[in-house]
PDBQT receptor file of N, H, CA, C and O in Angstrom, charges set to zero:
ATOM      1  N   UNK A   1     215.172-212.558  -8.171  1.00  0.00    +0.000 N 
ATOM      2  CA  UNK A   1     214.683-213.229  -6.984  1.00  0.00    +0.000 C 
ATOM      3  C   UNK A   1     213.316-212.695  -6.585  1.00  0.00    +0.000 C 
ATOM      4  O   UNK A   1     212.391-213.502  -6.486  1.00  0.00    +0.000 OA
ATOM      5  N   UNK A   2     213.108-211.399  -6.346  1.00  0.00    +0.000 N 
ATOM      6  H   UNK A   2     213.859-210.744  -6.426  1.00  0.00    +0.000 HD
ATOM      7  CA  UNK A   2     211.607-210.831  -6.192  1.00  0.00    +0.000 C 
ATOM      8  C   UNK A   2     210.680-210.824  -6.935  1.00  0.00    +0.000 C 
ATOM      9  O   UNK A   2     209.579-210.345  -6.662  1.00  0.00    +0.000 OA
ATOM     10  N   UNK A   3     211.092-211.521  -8.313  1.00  0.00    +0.000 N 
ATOM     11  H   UNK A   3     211.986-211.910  -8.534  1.00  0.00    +0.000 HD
ATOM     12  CA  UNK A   3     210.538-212.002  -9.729  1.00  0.00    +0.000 C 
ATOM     13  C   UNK A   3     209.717-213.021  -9.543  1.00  0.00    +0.000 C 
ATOM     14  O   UNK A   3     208.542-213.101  -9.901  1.00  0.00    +0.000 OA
ATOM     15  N   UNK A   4     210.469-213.935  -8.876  1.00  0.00    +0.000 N 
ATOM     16  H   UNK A   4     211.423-213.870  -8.585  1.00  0.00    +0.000 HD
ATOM     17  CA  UNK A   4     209.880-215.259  -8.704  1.00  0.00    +0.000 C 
ATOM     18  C   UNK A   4     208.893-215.402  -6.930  1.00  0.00    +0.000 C 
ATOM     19  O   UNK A   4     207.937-216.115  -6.623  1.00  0.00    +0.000 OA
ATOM     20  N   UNK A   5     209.655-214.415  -6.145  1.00  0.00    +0.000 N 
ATOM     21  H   UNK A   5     210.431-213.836  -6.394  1.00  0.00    +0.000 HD
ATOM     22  CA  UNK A   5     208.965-214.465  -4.706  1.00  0.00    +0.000 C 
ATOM     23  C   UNK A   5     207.080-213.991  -5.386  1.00  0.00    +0.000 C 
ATOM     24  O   UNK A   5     206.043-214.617  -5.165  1.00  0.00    +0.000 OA
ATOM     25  N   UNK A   6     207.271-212.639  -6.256  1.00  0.00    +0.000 N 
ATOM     26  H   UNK A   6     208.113-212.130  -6.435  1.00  0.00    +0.000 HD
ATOM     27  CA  UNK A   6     205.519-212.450  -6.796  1.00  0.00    +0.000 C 
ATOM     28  C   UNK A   6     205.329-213.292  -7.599  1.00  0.00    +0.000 C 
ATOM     29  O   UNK A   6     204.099-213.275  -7.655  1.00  0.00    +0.000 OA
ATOM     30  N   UNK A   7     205.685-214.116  -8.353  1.00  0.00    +0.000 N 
ATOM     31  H   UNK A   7     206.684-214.130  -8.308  1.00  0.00    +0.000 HD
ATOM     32  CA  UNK A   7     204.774-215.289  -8.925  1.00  0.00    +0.000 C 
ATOM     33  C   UNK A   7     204.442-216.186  -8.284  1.00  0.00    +0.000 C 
ATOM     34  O   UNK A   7     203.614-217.015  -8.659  1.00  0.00    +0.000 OA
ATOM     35  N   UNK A   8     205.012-216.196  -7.212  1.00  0.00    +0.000 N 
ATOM     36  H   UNK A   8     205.685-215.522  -6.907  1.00  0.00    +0.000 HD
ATOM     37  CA  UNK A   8     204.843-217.232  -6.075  1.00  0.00    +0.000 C 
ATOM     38  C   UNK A   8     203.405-217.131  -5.349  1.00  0.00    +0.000 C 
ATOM     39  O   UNK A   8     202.542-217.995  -5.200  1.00  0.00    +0.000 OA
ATOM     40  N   UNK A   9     203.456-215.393  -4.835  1.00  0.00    +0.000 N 
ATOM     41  H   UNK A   9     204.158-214.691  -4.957  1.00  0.00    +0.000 HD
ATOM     42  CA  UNK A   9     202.498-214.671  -4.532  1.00  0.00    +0.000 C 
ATOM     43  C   UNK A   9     201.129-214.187  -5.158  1.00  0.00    +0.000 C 
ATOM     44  O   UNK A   9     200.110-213.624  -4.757  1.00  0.00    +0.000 OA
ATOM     45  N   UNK A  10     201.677-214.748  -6.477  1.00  0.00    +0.000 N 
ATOM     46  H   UNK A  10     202.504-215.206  -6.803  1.00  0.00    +0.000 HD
ATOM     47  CA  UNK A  10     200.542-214.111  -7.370  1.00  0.00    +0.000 C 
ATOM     48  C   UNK A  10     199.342-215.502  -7.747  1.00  0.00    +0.000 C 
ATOM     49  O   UNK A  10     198.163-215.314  -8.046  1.00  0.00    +0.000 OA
ATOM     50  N   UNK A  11     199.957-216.741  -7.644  1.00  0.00    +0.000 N 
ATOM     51  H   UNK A  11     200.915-216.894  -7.402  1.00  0.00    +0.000 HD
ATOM     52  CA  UNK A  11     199.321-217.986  -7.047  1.00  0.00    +0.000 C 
ATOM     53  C   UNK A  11     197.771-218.244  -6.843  1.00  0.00    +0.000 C 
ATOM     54  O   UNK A  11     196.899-218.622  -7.625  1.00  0.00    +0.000 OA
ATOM     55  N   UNK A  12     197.748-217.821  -5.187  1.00  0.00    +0.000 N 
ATOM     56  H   UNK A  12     198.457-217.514  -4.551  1.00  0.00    +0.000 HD
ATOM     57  CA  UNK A  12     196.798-217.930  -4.553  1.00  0.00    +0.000 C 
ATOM     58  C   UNK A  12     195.666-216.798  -5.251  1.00  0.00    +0.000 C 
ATOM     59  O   UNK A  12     194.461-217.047  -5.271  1.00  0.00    +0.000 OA
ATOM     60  N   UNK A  13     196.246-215.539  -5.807  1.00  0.00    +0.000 N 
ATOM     61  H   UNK A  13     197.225-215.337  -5.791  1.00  0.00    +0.000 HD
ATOM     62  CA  UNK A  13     195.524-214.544  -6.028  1.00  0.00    +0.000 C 
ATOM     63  C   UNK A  13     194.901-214.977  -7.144  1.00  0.00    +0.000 C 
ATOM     64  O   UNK A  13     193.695-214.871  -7.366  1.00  0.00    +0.000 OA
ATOM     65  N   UNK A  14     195.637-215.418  -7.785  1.00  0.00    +0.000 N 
ATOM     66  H   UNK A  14     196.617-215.505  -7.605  1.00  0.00    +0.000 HD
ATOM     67  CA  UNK A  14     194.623-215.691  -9.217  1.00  0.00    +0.000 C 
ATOM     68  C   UNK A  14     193.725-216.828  -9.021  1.00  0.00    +0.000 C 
ATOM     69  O   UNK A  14     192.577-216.681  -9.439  1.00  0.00    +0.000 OA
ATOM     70  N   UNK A  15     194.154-218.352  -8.252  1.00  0.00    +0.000 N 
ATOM     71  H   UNK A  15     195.087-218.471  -7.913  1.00  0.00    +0.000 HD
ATOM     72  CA  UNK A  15     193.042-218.986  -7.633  1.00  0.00    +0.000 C 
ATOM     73  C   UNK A  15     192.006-218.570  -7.468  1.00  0.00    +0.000 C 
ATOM     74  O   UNK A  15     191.038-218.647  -8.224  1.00  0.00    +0.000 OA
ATOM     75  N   UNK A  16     192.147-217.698  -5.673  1.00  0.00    +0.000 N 
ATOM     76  H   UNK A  16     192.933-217.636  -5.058  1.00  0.00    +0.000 HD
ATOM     77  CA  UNK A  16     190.859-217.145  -5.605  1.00  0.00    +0.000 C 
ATOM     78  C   UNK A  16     189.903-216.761  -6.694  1.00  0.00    +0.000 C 
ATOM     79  O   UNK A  16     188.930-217.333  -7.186  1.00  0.00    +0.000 OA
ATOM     80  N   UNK A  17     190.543-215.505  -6.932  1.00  0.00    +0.000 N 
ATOM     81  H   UNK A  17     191.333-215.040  -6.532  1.00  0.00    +0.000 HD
ATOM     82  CA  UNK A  17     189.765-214.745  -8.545  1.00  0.00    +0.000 C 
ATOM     83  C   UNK A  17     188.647-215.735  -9.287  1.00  0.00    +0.000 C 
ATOM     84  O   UNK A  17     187.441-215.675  -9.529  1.00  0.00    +0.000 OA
ATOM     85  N   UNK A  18     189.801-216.736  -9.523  1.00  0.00    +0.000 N 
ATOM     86  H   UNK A  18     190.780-216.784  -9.327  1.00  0.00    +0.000 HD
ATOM     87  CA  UNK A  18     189.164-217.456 -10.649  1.00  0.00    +0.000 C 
ATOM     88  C   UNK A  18     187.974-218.385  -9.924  1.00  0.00    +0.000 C 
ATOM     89  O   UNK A  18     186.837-218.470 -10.387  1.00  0.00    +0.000 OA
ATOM     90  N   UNK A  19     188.352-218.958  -8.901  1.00  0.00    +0.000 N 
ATOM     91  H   UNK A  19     189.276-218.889  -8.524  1.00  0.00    +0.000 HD
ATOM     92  CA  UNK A  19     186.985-219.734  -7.663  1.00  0.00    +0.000 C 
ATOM     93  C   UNK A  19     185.858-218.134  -7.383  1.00  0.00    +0.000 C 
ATOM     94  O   UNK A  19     184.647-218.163  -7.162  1.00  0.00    +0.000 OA
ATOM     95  N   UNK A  20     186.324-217.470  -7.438  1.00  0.00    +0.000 N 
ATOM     96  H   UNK A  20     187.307-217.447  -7.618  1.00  0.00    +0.000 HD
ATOM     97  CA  UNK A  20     185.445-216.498  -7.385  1.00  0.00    +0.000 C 
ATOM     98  C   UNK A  20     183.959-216.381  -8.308  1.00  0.00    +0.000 C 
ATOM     99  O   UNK A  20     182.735-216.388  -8.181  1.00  0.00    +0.000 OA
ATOM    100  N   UNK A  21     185.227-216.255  -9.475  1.00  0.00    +0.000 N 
ATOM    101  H   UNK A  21     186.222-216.250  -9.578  1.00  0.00    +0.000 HD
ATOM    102  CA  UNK A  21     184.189-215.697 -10.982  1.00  0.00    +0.000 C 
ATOM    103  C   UNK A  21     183.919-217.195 -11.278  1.00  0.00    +0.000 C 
ATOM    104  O   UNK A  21     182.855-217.010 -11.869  1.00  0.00    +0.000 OA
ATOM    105  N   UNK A  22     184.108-218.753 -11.318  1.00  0.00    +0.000 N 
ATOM    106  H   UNK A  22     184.972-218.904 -10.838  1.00  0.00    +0.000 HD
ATOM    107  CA  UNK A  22     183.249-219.702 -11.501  1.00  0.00    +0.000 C 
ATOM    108  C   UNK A  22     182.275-219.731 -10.345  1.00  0.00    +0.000 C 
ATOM    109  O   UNK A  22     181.240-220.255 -10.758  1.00  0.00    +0.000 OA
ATOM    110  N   UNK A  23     182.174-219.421  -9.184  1.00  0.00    +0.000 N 
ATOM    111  H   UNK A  23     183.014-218.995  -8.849  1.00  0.00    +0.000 HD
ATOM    112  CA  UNK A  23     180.954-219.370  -8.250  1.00  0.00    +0.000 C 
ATOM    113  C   UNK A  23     179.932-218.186  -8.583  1.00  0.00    +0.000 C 
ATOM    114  O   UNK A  23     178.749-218.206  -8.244  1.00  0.00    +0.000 OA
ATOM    115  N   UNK A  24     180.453-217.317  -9.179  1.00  0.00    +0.000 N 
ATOM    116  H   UNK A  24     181.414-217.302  -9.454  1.00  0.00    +0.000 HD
ATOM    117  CA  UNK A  24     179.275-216.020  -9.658  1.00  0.00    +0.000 C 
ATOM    118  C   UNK A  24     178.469-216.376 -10.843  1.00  0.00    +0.000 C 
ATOM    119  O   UNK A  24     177.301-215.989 -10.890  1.00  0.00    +0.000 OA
ATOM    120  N   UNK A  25     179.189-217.375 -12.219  1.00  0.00    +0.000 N 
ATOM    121  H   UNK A  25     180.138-217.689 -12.181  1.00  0.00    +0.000 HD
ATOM    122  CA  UNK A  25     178.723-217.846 -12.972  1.00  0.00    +0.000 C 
ATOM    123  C   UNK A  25     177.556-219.312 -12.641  1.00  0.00    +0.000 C 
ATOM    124  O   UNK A  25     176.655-219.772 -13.342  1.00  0.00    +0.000 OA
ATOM    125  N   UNK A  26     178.029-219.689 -11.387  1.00  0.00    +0.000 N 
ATOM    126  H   UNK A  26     178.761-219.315 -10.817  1.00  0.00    +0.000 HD
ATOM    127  CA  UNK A  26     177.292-220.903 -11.130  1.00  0.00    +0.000 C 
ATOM    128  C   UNK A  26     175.830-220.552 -10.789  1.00  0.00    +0.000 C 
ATOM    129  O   UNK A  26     175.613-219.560 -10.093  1.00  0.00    +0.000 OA
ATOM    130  N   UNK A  27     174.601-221.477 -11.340  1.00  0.00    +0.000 N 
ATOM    131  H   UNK A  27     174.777-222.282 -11.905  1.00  0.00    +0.000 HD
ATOM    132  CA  UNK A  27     173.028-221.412 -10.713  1.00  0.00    +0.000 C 
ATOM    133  C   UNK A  27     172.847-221.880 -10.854  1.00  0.00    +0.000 C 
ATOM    134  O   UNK A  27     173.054-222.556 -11.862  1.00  0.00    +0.000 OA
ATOM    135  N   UNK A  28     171.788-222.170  -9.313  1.00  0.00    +0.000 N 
ATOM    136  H   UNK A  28     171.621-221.621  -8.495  1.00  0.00    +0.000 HD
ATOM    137  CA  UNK A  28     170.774-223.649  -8.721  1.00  0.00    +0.000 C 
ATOM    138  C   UNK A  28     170.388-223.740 -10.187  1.00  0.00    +0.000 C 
ATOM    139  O   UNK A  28     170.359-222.865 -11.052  1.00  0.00    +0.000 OA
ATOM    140  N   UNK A  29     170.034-225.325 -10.245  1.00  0.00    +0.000 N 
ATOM    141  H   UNK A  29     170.058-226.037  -9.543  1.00  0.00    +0.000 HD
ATOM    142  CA  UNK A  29     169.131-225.869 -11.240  1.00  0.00    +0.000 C 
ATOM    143  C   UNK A  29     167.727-226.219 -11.097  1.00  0.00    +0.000 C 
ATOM    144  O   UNK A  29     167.477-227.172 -10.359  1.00  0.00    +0.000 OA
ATOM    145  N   UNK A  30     166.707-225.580 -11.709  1.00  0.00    +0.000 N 
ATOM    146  H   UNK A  30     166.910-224.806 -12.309  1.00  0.00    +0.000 HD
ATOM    147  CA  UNK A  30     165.240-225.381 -11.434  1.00  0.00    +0.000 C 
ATOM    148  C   UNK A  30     165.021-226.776 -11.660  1.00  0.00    +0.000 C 
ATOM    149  O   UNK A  30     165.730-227.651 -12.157  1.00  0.00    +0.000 OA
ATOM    150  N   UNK A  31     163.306-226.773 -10.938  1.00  0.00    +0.000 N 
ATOM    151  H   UNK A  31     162.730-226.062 -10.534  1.00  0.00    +0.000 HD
ATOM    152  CA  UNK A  31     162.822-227.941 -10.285  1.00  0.00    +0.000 C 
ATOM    153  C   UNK A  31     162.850-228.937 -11.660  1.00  0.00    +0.000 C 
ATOM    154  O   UNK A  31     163.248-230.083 -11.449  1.00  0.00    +0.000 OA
ATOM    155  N   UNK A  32     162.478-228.611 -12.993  1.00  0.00    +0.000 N 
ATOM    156  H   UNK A  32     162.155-227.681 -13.165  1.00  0.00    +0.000 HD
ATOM    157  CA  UNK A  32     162.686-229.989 -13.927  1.00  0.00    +0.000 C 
ATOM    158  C   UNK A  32     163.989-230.219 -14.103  1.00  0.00    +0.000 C 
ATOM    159  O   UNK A  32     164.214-231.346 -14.544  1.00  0.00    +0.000 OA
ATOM    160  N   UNK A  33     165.071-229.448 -13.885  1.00  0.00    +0.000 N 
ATOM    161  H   UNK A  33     164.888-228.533 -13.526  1.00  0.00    +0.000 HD
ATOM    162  CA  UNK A  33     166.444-229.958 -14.690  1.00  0.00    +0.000 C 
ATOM    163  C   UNK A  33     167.070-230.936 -13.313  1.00  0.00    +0.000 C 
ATOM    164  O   UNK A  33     167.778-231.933 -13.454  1.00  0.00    +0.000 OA
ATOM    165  N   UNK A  34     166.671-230.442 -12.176  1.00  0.00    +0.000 N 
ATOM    166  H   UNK A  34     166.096-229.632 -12.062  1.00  0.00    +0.000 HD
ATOM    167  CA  UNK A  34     167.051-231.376 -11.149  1.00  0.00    +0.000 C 
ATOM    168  C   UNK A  34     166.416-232.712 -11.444  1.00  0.00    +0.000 C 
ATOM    169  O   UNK A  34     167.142-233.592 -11.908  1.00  0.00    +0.000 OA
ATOM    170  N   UNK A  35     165.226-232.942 -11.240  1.00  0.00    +0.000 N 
ATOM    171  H   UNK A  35     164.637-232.227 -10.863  1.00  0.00    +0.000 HD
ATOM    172  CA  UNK A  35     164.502-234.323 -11.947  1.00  0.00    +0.000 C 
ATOM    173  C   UNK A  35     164.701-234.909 -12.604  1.00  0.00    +0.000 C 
ATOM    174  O   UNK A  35     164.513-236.120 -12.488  1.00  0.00    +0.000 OA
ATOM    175  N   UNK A  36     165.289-234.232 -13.854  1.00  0.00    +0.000 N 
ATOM    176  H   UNK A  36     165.442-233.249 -13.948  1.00  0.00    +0.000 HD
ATOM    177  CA  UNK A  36     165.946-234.759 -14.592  1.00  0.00    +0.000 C 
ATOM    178  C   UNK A  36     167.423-235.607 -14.191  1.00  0.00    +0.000 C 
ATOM    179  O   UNK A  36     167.695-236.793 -14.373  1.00  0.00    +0.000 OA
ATOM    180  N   UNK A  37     168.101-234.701 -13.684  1.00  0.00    +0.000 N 
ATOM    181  H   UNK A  37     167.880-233.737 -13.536  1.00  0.00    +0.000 HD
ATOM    182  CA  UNK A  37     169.520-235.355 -12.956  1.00  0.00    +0.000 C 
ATOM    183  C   UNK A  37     169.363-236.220 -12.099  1.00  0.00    +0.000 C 
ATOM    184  O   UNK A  37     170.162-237.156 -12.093  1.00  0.00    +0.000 OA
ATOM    185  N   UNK A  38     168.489-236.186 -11.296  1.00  0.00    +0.000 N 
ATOM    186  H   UNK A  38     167.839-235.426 -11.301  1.00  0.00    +0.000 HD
ATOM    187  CA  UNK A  38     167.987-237.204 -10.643  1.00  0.00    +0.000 C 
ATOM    188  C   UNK A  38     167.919-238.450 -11.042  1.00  0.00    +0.000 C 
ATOM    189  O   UNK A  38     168.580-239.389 -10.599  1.00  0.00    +0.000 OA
ATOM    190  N   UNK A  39     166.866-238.481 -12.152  1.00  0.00    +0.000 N 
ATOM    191  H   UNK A  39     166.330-237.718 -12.513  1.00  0.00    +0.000 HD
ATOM    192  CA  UNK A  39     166.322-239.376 -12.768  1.00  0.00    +0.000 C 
ATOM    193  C   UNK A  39     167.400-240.186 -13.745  1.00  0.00    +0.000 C 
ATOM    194  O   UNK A  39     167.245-241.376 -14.019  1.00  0.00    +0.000 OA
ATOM    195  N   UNK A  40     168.579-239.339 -14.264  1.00  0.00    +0.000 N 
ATOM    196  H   UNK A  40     168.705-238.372 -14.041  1.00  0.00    +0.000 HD
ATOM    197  CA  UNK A  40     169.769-240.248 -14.837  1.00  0.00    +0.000 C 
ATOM    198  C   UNK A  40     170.639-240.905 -13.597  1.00  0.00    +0.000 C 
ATOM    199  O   UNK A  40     170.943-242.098 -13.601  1.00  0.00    +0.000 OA
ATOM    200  N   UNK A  41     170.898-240.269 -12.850  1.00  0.00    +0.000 N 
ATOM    201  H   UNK A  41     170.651-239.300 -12.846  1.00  0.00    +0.000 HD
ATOM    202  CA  UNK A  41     172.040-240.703 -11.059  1.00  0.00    +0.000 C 
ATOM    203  C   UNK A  41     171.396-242.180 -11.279  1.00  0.00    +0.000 C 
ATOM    204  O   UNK A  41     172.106-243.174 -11.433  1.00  0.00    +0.000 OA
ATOM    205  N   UNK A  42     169.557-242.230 -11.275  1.00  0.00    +0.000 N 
ATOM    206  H   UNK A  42     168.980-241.423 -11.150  1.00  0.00    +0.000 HD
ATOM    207  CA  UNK A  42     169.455-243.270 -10.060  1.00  0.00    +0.000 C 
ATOM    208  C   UNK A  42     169.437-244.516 -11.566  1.00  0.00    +0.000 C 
ATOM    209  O   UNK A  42     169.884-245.627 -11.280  1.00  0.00    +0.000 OA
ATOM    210  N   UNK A  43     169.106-244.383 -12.576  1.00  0.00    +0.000 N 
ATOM    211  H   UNK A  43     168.743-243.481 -12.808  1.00  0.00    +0.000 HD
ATOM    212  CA  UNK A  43     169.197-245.194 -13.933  1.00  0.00    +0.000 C 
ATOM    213  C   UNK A  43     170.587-245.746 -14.156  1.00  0.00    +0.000 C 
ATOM    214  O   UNK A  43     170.958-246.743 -14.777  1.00  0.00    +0.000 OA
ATOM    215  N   UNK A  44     171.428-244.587 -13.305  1.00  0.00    +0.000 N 
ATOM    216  H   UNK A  44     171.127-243.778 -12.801  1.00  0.00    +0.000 HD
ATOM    217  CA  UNK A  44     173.361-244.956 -13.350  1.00  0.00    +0.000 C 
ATOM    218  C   UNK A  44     173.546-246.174 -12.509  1.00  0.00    +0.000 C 
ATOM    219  O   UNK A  44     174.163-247.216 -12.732  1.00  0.00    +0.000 OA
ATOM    220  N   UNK A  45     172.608-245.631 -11.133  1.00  0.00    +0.000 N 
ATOM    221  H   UNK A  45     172.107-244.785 -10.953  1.00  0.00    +0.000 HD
ATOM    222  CA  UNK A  45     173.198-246.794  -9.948  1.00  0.00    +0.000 C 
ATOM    223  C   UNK A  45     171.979-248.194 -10.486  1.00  0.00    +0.000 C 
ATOM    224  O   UNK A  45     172.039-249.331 -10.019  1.00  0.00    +0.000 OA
ATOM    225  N   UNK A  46     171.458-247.962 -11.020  1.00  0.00    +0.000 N 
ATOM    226  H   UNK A  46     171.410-247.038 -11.400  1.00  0.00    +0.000 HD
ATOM    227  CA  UNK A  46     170.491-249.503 -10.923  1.00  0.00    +0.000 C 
ATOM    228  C   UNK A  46     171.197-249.920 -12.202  1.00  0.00    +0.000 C 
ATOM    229  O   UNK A  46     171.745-250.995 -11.957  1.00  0.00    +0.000 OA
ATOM    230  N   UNK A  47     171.379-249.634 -13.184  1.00  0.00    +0.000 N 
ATOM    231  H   UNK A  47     170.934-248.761 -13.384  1.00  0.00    +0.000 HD
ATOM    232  CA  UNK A  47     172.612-250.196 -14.067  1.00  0.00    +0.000 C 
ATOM    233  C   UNK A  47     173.951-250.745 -13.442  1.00  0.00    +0.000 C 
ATOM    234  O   UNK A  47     174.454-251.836 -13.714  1.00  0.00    +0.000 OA
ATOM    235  N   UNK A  48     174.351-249.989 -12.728  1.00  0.00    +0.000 N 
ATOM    236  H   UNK A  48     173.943-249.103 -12.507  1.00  0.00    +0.000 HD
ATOM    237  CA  UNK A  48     175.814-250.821 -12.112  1.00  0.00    +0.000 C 
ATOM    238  C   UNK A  48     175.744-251.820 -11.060  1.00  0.00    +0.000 C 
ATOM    239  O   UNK A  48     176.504-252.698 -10.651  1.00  0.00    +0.000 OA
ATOM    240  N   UNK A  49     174.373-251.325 -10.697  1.00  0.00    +0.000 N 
ATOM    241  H   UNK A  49     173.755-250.612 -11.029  1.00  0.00    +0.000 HD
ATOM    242  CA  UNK A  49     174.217-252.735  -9.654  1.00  0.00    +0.000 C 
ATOM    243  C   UNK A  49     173.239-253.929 -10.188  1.00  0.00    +0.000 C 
ATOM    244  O   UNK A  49     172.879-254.914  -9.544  1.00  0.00    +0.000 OA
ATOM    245  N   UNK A  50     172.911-253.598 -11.494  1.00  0.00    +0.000 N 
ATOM    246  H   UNK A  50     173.203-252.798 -12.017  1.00  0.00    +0.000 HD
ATOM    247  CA  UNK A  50     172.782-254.747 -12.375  1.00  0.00    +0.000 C 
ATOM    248  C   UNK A  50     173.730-255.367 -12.785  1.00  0.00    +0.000 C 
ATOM    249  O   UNK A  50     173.603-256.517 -12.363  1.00  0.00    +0.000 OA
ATOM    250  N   UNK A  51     174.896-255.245 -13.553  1.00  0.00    +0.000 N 
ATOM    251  H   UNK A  51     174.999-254.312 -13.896  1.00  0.00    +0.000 HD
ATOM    252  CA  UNK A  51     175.989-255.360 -14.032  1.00  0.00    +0.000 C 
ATOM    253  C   UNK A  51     177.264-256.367 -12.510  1.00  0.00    +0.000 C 
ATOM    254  O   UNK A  51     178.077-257.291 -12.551  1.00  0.00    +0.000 OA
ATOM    255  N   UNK A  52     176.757-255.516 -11.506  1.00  0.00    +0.000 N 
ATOM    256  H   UNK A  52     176.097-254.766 -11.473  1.00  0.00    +0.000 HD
ATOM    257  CA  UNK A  52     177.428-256.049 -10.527  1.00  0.00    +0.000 C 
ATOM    258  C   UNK A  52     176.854-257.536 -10.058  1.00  0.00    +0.000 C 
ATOM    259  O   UNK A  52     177.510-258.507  -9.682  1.00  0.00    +0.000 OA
ATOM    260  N   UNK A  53     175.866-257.441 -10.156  1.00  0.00    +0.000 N 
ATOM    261  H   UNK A  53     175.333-256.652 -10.462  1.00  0.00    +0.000 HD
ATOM    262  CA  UNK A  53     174.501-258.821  -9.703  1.00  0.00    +0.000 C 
ATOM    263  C   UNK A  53     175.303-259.515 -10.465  1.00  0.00    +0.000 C 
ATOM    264  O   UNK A  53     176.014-260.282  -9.815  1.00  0.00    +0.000 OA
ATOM    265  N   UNK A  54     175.550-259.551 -12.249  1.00  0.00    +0.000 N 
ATOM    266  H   UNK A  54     174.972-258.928 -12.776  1.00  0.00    +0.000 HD
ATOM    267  CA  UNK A  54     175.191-260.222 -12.896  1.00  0.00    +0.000 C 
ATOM    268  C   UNK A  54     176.667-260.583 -12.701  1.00  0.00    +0.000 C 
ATOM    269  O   UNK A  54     177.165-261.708 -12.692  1.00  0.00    +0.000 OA
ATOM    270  N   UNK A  55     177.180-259.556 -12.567  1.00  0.00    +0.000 N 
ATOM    271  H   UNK A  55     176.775-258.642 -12.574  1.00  0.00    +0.000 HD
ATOM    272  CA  UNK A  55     179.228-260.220 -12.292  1.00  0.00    +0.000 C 
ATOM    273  C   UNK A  55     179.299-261.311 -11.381  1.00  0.00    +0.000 C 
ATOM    274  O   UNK A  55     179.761-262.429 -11.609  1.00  0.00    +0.000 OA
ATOM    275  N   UNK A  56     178.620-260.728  -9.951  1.00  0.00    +0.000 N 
ATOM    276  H   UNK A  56     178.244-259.819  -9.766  1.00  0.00    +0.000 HD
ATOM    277  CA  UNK A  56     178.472-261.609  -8.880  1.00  0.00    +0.000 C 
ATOM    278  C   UNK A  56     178.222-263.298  -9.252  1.00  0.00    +0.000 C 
ATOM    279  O   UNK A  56     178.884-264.292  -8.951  1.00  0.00    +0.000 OA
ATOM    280  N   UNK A  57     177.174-263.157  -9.908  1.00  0.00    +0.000 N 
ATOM    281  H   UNK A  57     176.636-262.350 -10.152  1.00  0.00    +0.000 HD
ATOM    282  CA  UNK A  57     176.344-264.366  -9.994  1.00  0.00    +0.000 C 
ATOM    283  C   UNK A  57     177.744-264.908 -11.352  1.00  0.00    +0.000 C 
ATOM    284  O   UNK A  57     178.173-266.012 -11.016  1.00  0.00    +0.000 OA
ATOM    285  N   UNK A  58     177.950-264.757 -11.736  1.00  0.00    +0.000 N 
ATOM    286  H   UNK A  58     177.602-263.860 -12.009  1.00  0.00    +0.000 HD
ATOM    287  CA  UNK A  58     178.553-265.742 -12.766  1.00  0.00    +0.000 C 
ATOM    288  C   UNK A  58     180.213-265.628 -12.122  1.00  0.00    +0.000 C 
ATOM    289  O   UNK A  58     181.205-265.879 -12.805  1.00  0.00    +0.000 OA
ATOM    290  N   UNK A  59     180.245-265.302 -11.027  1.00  0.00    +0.000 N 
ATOM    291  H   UNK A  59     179.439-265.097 -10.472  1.00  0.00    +0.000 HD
ATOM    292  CA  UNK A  59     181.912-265.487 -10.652  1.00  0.00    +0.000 C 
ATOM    293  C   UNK A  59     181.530-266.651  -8.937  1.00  0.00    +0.000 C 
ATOM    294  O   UNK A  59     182.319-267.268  -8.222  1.00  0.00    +0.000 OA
ATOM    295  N   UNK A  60     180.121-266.508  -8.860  1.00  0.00    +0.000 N 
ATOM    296  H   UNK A  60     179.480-266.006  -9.441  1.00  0.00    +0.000 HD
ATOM    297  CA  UNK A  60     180.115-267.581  -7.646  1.00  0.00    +0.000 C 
ATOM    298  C   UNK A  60     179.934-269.342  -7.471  1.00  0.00    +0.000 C 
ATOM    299  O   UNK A  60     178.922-269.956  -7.808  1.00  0.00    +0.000 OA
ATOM    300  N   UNK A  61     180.890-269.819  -7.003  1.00  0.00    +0.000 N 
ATOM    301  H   UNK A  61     181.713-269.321  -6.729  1.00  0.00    +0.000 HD
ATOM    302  CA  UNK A  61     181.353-271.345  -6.967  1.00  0.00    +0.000 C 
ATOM    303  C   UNK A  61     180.366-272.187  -6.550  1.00  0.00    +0.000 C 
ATOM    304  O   UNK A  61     180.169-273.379  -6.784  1.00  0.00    +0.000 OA
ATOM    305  N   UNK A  62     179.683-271.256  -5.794  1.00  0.00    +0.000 N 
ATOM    306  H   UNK A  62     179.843-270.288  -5.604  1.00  0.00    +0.000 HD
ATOM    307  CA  UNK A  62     178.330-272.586  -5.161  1.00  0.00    +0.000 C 
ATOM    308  C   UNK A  62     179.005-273.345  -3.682  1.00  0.00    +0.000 C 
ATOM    309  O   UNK A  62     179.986-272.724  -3.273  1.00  0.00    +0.000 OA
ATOM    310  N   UNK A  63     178.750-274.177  -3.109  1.00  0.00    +0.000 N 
ATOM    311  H   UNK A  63     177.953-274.682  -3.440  1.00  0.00    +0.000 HD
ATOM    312  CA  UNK A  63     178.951-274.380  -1.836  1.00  0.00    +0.000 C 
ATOM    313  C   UNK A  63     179.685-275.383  -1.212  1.00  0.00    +0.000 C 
ATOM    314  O   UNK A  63     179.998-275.596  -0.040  1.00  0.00    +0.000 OA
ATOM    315  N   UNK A  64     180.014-276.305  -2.934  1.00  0.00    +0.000 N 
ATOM    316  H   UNK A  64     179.761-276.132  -3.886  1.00  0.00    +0.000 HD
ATOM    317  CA  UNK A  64     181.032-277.316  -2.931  1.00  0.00    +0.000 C 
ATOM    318  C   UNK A  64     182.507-276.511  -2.516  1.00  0.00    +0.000 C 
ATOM    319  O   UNK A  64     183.557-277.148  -2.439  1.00  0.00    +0.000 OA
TER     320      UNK A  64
């Protein structure tokens, strides 16, 4: 029974830990690699809202 109450306990501990040591490994991304990410995000959204236009337009009935 006190076997399972510390694995229970032991849970959260290793969470943390581990949110710990991936936030110590994590770093800002310098000014070109952001630009870069940038520059794919906004190529993502003008693609899907091309794709969406073009859905739009060929699923609309007109006014009859």
């Amino acid at each position: 029974m006190s076997d399972q109450l510390k694995e229970i306990a032991d849970i959260p501990k290793d969470f943390l830990r581990d949110g710990t040591q991936f936030m110590n490994r994590c770093t800002k991304p310098d000014k070109r690699e952001f630009i870069k990410i940038s520059q794919a995000v906004g190529v993502g959204f003008v693609v899907m809202g091309a794709i969406g236009y073009v859905v739009k337009l060929s699923t609309f009935s007109g006014p009859c």
